[in-house]
SELO-755751 format. One record per residue (C-alpha): chain; x, y, z. Coordinates in Angstrom, 2 decimals, always signed. Example, Ala and Ser with C-alpha at 12.3 -4.5 7.8 and 13.67 -1.06 7.14 Angstrom:
REM residues 2
A_+12.30_-4.50_+7.80 .
A_+13.67_-1.06_+7.14 .
This chain:
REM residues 360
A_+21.13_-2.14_+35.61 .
A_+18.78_+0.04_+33.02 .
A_+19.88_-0.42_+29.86 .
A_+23.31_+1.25_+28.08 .
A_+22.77_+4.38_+25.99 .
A_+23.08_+2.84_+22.65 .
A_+25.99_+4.28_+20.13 .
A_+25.31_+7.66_+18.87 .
A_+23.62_+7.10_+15.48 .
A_+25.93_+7.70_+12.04 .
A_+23.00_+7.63_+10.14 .
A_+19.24_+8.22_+10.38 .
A_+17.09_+5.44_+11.27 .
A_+13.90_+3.99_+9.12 .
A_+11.49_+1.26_+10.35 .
A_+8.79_-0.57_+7.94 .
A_+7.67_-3.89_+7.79 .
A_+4.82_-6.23_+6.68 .
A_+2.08_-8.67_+8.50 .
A_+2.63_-12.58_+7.73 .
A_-0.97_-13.04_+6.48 .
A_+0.27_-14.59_+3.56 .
A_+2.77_-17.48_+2.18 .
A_+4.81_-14.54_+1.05 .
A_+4.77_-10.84_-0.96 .
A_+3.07_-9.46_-4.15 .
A_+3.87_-7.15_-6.59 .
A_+1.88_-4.51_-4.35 .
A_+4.69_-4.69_-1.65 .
A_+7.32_-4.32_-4.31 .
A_+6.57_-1.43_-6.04 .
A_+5.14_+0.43_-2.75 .
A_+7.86_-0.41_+0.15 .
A_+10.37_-3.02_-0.54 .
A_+11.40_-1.32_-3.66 .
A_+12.48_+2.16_-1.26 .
A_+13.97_-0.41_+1.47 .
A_+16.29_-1.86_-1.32 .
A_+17.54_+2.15_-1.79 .
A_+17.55_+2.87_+1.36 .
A_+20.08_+0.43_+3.30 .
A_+22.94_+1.59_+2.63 .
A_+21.79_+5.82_+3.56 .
A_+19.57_+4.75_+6.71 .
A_+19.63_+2.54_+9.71 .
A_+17.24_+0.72_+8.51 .
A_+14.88_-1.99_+10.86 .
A_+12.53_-3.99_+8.95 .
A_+9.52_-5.29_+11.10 .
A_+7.78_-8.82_+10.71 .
A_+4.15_-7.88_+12.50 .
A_+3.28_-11.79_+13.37 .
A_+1.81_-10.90_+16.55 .
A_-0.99_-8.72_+14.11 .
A_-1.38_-11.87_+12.10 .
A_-3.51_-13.34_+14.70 .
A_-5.97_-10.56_+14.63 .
A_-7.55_-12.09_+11.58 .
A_-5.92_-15.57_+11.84 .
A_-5.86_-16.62_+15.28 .
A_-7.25_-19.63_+14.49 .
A_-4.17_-20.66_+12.12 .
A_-1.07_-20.16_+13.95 .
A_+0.69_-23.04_+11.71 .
A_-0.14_-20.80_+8.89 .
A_+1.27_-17.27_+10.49 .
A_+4.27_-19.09_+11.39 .
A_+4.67_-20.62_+8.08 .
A_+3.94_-17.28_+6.39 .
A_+6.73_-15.67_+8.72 .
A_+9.52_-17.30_+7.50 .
A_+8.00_-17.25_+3.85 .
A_+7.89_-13.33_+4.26 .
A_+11.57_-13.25_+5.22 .
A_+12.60_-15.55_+2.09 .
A_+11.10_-13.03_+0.47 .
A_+13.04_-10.30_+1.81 .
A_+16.08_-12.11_+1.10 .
A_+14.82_-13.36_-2.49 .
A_+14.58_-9.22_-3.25 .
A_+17.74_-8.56_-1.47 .
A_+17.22_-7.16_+1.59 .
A_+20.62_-7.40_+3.69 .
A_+20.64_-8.47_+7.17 .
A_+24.14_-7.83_+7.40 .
A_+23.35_-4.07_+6.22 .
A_+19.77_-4.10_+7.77 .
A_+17.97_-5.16_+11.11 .
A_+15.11_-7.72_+10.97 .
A_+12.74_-7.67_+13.63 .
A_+10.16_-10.22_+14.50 .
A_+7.49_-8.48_+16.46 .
A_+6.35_-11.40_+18.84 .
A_+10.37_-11.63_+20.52 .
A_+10.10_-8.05_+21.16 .
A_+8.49_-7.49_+24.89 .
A_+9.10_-4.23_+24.79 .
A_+6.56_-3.35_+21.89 .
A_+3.85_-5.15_+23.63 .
A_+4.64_-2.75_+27.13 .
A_+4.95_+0.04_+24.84 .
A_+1.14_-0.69_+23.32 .
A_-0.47_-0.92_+26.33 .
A_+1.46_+2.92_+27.79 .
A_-0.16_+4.27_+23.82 .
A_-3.40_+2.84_+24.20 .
A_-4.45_+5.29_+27.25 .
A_-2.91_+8.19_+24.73 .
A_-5.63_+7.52_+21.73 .
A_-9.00_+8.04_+22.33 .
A_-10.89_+5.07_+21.52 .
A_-13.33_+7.07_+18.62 .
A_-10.06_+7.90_+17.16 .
A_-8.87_+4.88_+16.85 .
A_-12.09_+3.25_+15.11 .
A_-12.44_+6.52_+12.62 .
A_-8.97_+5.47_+11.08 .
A_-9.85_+5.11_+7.54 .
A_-7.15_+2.36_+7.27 .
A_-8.79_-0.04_+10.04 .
A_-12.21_+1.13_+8.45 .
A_-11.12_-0.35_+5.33 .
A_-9.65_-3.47_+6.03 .
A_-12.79_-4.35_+8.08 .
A_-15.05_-3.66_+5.34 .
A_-12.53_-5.41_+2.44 .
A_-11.82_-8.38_+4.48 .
A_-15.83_-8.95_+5.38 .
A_-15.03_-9.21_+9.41 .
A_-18.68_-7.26_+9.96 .
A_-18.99_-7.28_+13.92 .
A_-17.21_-9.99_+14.03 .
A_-13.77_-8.71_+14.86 .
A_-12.12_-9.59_+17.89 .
A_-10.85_-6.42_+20.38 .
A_-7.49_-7.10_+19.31 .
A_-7.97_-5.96_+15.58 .
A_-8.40_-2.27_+16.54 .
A_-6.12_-2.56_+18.93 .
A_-3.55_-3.63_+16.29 .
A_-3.75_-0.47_+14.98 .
A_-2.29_+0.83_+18.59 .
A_+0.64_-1.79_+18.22 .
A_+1.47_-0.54_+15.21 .
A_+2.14_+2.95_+16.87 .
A_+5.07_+0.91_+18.92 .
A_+6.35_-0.87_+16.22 .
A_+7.37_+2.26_+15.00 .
A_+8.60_+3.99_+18.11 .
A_+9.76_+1.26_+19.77 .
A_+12.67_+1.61_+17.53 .
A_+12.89_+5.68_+17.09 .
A_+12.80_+6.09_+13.47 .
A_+12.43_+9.59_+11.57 .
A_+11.03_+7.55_+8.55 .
A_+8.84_+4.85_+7.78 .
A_+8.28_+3.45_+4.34 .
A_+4.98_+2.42_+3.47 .
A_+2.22_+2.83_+1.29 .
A_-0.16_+5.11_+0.52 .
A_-2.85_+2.94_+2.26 .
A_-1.10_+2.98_+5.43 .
A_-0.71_+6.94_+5.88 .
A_-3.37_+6.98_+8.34 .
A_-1.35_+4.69_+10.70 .
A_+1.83_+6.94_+10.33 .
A_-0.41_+10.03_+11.36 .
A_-1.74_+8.37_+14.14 .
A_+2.06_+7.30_+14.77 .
A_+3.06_+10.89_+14.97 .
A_+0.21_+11.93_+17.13 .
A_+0.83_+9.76_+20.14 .
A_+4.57_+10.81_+19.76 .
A_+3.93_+14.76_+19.85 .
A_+1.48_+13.78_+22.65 .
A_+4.11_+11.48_+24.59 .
A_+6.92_+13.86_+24.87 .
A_+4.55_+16.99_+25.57 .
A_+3.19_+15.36_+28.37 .
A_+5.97_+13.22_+29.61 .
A_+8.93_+14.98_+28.89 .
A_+7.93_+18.89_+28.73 .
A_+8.25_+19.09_+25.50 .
A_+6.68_+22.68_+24.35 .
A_+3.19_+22.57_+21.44 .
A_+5.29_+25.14_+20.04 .
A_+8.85_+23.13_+19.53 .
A_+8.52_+21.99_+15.50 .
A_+7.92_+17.93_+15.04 .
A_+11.32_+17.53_+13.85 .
A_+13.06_+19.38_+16.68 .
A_+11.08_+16.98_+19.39 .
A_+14.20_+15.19_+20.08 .
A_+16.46_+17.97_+20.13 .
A_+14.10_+19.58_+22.67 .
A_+13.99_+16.42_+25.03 .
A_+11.37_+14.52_+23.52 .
A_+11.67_+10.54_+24.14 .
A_+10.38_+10.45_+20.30 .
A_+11.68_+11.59_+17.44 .
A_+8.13_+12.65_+15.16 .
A_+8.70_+9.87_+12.77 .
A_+7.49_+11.05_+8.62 .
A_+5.96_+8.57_+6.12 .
A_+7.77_+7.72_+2.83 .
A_+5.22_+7.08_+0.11 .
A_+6.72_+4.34_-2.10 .
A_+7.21_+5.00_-6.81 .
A_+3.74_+3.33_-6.65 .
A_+1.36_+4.61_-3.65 .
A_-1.24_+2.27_-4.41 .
A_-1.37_-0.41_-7.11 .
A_-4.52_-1.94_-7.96 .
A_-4.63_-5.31_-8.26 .
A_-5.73_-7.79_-11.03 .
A_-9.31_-7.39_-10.77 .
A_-8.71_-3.59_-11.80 .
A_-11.04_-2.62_-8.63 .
A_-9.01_-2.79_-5.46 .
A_-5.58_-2.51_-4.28 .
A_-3.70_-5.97_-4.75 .
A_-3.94_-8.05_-1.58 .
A_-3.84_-12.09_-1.52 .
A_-7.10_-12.41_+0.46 .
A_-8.95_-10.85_-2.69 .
A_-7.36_-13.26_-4.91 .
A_-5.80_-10.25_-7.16 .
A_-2.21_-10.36_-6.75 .
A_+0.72_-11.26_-8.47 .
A_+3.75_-13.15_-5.83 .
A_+6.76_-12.01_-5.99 .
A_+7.49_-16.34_-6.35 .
A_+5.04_-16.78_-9.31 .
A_+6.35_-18.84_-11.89 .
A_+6.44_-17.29_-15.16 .
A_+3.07_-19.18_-16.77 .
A_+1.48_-17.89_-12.87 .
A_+2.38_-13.98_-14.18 .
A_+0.91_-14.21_-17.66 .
A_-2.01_-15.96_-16.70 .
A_-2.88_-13.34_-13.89 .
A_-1.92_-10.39_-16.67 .
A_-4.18_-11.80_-19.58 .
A_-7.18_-12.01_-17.00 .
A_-6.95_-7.84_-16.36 .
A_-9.83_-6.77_-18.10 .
A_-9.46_-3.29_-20.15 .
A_-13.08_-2.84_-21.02 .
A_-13.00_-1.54_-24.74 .
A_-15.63_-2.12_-27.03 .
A_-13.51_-2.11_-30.00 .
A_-9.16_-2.23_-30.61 .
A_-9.57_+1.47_-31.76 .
A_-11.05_+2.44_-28.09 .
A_-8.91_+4.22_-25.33 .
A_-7.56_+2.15_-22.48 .
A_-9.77_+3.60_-19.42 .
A_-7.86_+6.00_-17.43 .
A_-8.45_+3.83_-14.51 .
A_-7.13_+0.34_-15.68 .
A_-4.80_-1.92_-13.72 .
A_-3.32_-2.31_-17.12 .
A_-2.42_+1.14_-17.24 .
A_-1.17_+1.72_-14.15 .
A_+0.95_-1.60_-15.29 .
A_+2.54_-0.27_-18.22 .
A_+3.45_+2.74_-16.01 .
A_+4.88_+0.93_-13.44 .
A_+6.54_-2.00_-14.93 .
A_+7.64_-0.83_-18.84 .
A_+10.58_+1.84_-19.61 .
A_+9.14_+5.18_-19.51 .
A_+9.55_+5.74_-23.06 .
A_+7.81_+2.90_-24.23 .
A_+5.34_+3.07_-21.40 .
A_+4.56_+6.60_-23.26 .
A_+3.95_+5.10_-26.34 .
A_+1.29_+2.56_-25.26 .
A_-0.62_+5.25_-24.45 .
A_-0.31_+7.39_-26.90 .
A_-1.24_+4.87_-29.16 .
A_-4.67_+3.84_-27.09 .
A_-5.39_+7.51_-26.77 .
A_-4.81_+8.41_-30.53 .
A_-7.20_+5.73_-31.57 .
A_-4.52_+3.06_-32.83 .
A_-5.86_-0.17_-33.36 .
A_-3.65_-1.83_-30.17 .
A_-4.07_-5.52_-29.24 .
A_-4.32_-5.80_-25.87 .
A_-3.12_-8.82_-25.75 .
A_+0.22_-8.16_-27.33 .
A_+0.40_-5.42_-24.37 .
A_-0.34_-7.95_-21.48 .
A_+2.35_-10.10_-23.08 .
A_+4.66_-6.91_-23.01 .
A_+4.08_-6.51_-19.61 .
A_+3.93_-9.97_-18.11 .
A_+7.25_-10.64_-19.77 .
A_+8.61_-7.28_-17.75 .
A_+7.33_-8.31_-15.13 .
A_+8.57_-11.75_-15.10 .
A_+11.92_-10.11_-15.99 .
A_+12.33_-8.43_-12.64 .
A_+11.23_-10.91_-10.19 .
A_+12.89_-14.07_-12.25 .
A_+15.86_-13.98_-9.77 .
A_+13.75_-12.84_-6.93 .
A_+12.45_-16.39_-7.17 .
A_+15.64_-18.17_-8.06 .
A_+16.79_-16.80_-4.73 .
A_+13.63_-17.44_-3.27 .
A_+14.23_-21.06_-4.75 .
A_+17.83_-21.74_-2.64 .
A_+15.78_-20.87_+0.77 .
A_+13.18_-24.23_+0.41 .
A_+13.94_-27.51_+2.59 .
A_+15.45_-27.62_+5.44 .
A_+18.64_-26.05_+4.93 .
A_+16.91_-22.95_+3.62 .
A_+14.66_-22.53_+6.90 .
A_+18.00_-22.96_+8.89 .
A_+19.35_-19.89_+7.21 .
A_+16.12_-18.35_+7.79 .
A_+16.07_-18.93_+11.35 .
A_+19.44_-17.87_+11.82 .
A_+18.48_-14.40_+10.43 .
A_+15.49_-14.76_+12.69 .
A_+17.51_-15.28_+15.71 .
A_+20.55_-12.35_+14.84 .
A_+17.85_-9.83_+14.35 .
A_+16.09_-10.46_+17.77 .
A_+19.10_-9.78_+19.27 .
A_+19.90_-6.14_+17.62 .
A_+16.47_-5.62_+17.69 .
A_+16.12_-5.92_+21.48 .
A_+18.89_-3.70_+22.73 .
A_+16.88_-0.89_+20.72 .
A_+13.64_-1.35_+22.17 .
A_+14.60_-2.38_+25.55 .
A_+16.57_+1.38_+25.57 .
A_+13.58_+2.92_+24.08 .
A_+10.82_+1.36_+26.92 .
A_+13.31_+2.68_+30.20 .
A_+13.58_+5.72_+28.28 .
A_+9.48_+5.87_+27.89 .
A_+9.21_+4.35_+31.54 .
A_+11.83_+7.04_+33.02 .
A_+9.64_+9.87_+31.63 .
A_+6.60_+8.89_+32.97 .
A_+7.88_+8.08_+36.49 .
A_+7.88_+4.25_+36.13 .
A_+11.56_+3.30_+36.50 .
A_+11.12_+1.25_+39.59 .
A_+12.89_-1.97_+38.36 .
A_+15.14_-3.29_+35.21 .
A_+15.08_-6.19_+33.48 .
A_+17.78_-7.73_+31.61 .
A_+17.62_-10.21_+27.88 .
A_+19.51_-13.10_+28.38 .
């Protein structure tokens, strides 16, 4: 039997997620995506995505790591209180229905398309993988097309950097239901489903912070260029990383650059009044200690993600991975009724119904 229309949805439906390439999330992820998902539970049906299978493209060689890293990233989620009671986690690798779904995309993209995305463009040249990459790590950027559709979603939280993946996203869904389900060029992207289309044309939700630079004041905060600040950094951790920003002023009476990371930190992080002050205060030629502003700052940071790590603190040993697990393992099961719907739906429209499978 093909699988059971789902229930008709109450609410609109939002998928996002993050890769398991490190022992857990930064600051980065906070202020960009995790800070909207907190918002958004309780208006959206929302389905938050753990992308270990694109782990490997980079780490394929350290599975003990990506695993580890998996269940670090959903502490995390839990430490910043993400409900899986209220919310859907998904972990990418017990979904078959993605990996059909990425191979029925890839012969929708052309291949030059694919390689000029100015997000994959990026990460090769930030993360050094010259020629070296394997086929998979383009091709990642194909999976991440159904990660997102798999589940339907009309939004999908991410960051700035990641826009280019939501576009290409979009494209292979106005291409999908044009071709496969009749679907007119003239129908509007958010009438596609409305007019037949498998897909609804899923938009991208830029986060408070679209891009936040991380401690080196150069590039955006990522663990592999040793500038980030975890979300389970002890206090002394947060200072330390805030104190070693550098603000390049020749004197204390010199403006703070317009392109600091501690400017964009006072933004971000201090009360918008005070936050105003700082700066008026560096731009009026104020003799400001910079180190009394790190301090100001570390100790807001430290401030919100203090119980983010006592949480984070009641998930270590054994019993803590046994509640992790269990999430694991209710997710899967949501998770799989979606996309199992969403692949005989995709199959049906292309003519490929010829058998069913069923997830025991």
């Amino acid at each position: 039997m093909p699988p059971q229309p789902s229930v008709q949805r109450s609410k609109p439906r939002i998928l996002t997620g993050d890769t398991p390439t490190s022992t857990g999330l930064h600051l980065g992820h906070y202020v960009g995506s995790l800070e909207n998902r907190l918002k958004l539970q309780d208006e959206y049906d929302c389905y938050f995505l753990i992308a270990n299978i694109h782990a490997f493209t980079t780490l394929a060689d350290k599975p003990a790591d990506i695993r580890a890293n998996t269940l670090g990233i959903v502490k995390d989620w839990l430490a910043v209180g993400l409900d899986p009671d209220r919310s859907t986690f998904v972990l990418q690798s017990e979904i078959p229905a993605i990996a059909e779904l990425t191979f029925l995309f890839a012969m929708l993209i052309p291949f030059n398309k694919v390689m000029r995305n100015p997000t994959l463009k990026t990460e090769i040249e930030t993360k050094g993988l010259g020629e070296t990459y394997p086929f998979g790590f383009p091709m990642y950027a194909v999976g991440q097309c159904a990660d997102i559709l798999a589940f339907r979603p009309e939004l999908v939280p991410v960051g700035e950097d990641q826009e280019a993946h939501i576009e290409m996203c979009r494209d292979v869904a106005l291409k999908f239901n044009q071709l496969y389900c009749g679907v007119g060029n003239r129908v509007p992207t958010d009438e596609h489903a409305k007019a037949g289309g498998v897909f609804p044309i899923p938009k991208a939700k830029i986060g408070r912070i679209a891009r936040l630079v991380g401690t080196d004041g150069k590039n955006k905060m990522s663990k592999s260029l040793n500038n980030a600040i975890f979300l389970y950094d002890d206090a002394k951790q947060v200072q330390k990383k805030i104190n070693g920003i550098k603000t390049d002023r020749p004197t204390m009476n010199s403006p703070l650059p317009d392109d600091s990371a501690l400017r964009q930190y006072i933004d971000a992080f201090l009360p918008q009044e005070r936050a105003g002050q700082i700066k008026a205060d560096y731009a009026s030629g104020k003799e400001v200690m910079d180190g009394h502003i790190k301090a100001e700052v570390g100790a807001a940071i430290n401030a919100l993600i203090e119980p983010m790590r006592a949480r984070r603190a009641t998930l270590e040993g054994p019993d803590g991975e046994q509640k992790v697990l269990d999430v694991i393992k209710a997710g899967i099961k949501k998770a799989n009724v979606v996309a199992e719907e969403t692949l005989y739906l995709a199959k049906k429209a292309m003519g490929l119904e010829f058998g069913s499978r069923a997830l025991g």
